[in-house]
C-alpha positions as CSV (number, residue, x, y, z in Angstrom):
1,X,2.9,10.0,9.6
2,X,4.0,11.0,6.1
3,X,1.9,13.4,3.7
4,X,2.3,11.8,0.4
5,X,1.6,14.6,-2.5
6,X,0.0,13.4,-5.6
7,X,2.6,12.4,-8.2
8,X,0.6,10.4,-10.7
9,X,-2.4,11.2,-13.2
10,X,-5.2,11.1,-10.9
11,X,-6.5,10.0,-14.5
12,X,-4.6,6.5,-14.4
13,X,-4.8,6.0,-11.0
14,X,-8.3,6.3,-11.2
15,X,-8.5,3.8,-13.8
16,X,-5.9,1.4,-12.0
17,X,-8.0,1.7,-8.9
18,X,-11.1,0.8,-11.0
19,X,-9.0,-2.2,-13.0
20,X,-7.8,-3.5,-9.6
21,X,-11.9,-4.0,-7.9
22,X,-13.0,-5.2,-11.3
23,X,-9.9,-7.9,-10.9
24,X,-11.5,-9.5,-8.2
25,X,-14.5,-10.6,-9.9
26,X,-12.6,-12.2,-12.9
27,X,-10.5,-15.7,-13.7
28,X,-6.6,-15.2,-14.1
29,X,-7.0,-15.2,-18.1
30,X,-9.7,-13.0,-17.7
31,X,-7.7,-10.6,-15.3
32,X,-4.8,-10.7,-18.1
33,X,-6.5,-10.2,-21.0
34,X,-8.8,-7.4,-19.2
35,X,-5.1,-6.0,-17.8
36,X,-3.8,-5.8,-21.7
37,X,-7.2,-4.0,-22.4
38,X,-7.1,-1.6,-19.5
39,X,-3.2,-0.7,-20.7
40,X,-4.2,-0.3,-24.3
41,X,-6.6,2.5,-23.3
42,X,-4.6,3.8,-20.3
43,X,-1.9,4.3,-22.8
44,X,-4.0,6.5,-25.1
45,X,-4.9,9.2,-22.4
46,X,-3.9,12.8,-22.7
47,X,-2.0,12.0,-19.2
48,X,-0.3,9.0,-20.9
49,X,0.9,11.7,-23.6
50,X,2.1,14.4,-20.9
51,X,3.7,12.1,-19.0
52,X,6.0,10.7,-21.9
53,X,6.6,14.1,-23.5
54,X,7.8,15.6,-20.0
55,X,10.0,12.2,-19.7
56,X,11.6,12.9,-22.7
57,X,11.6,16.9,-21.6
58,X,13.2,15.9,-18.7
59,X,10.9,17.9,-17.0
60,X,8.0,17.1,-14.5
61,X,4.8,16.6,-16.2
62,X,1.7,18.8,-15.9
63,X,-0.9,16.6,-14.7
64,X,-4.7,18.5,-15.9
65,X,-7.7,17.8,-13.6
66,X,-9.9,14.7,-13.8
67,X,-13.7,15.8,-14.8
């Protein structure tokens, strides 16, 4: 079995993980106007920022701990 090292945020997968159990309580409009929501914010994380500025760096990002 494969060890897979952490490569994302921990910050977005945490709120994908979140997004994706909330999903299952919602209708499809709901789930897609609650997915452009849950983007919007995801995009406006200090994770979001590292990880674009380390893509343009060509460099790997720096992830910082969730807490």
């Amino acid at each position: 079995m494969h060890s897979l090292a952490l490569s994302g945020s921990r910050e977005a997968l945490a709120i994908t993980k979140s997004h994706w159990h909330a999903m299952s309580r919602v209708d499809v409009v709901g789930q897609l106007q609650q997915s452009m929501s849950i983007s919007v914010h995801a995009r406006e994380t200090a994770d979001a920022r590292e990880g674009f500025n380390a893509f343009l760096e060509k460099r790997k990002p720096v992830w910082q701990p969730s807490g």
